[in-house]
C-alpha positions as CSV (number, residue, x, y, z in Angstrom):
1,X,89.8,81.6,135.1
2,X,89.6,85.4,134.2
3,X,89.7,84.4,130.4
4,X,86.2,85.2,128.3
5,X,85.8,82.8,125.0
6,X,84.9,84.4,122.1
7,X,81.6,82.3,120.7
8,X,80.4,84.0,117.8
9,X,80.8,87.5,115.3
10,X,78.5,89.3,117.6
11,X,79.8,88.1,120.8
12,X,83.2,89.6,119.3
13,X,82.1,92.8,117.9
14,X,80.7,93.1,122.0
15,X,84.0,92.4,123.3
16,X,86.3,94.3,121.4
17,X,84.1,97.7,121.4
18,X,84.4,98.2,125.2
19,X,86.5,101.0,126.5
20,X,89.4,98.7,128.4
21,X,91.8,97.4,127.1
22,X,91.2,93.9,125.2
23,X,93.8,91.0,124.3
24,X,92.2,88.9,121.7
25,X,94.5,85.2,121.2
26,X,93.8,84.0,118.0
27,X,94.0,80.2,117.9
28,X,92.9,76.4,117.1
29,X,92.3,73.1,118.6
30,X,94.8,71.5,116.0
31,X,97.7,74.4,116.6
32,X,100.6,73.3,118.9
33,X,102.3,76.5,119.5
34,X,98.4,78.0,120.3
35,X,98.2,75.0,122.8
36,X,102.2,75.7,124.5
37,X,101.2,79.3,124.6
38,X,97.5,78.8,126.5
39,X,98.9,78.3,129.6
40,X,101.2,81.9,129.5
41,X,97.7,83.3,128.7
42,X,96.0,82.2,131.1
43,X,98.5,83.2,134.0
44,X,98.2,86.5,132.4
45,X,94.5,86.7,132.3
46,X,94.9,85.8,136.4
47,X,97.5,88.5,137.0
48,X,96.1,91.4,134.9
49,X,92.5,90.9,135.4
50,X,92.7,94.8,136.3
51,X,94.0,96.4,133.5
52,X,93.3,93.9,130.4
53,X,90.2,91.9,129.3
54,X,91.7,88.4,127.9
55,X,89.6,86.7,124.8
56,X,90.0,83.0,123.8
57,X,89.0,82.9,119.6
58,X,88.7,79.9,118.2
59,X,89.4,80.6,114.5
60,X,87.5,77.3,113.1
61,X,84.2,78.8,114.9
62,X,84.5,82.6,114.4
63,X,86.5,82.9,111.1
64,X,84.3,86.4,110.2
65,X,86.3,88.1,112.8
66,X,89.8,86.3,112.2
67,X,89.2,87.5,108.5
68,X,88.1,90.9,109.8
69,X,91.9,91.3,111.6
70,X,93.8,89.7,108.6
71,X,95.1,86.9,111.0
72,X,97.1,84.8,108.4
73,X,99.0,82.4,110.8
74,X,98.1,81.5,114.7
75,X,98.9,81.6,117.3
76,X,97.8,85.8,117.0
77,X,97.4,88.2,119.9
78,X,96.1,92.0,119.1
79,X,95.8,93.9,121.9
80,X,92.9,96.2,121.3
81,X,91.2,99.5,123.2
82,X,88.0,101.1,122.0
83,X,87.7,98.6,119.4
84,X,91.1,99.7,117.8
85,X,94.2,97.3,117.2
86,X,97.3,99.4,118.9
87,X,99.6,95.9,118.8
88,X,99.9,92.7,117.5
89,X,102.3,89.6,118.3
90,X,102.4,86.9,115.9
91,X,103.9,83.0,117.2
92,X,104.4,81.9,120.7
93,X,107.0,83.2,123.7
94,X,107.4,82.8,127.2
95,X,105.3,84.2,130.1
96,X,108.0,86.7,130.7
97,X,107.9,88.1,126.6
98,X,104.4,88.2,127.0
99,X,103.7,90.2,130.0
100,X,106.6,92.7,129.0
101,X,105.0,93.0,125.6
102,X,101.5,93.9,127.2
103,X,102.9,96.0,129.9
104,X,104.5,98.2,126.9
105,X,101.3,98.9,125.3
106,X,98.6,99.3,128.2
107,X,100.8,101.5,130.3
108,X,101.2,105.4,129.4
């Protein structure tokens, strides 16, 4: 599996300040929507391994950095280059939704 798990503040502040493109998913053990959308992410993690970095972060175990990004309800994806947010979804969607939505910001 392509996806990297977020463990702690620092392992985040690493993760995001890398010059590719990042996909952070913003989620929790308890969340069912987070838990119908894990597999979509993870298909996506497989088939754009290339272009986009794919974060796992548990919001019960790294709530600095959920705070940091104002995530008020999960699931939360932010797609992120250089360390900057350029897009954020909010709730769960299809595999198709999802790779459309990521396509349209991480291609010029």
């Amino acid at each position: 599996m392509s996806i990297v798990e977020i463990k702690d503040d620092n392992h985040f502040n690493e993760v995001i300040k890398n010059n590719d493109f990042v996909l952070v998913d913003f989620w929790a053990e308890w969340c069912g929507p987070c838990k119908a959308l894990m597999p979509h992410i993870e298909k996506l993690a497989e088939s754009h391994k290339e272009k986009i970095t794919v974060c796992k972060l548990n919001i019960d175990k790294v709530q600095e950095a959920a705070s940091s990004y104002n995530v008020m309800s999960i699931p939360t994806l932010i797609i992120l280059n250089n360390g900057k947010e350029l897009a954020r979804k909010i709730g769960g969607c299809d595999f198709e939704t999802l790779v459309k939505w990521v396509n349209s910001e991480i291609e010029d």
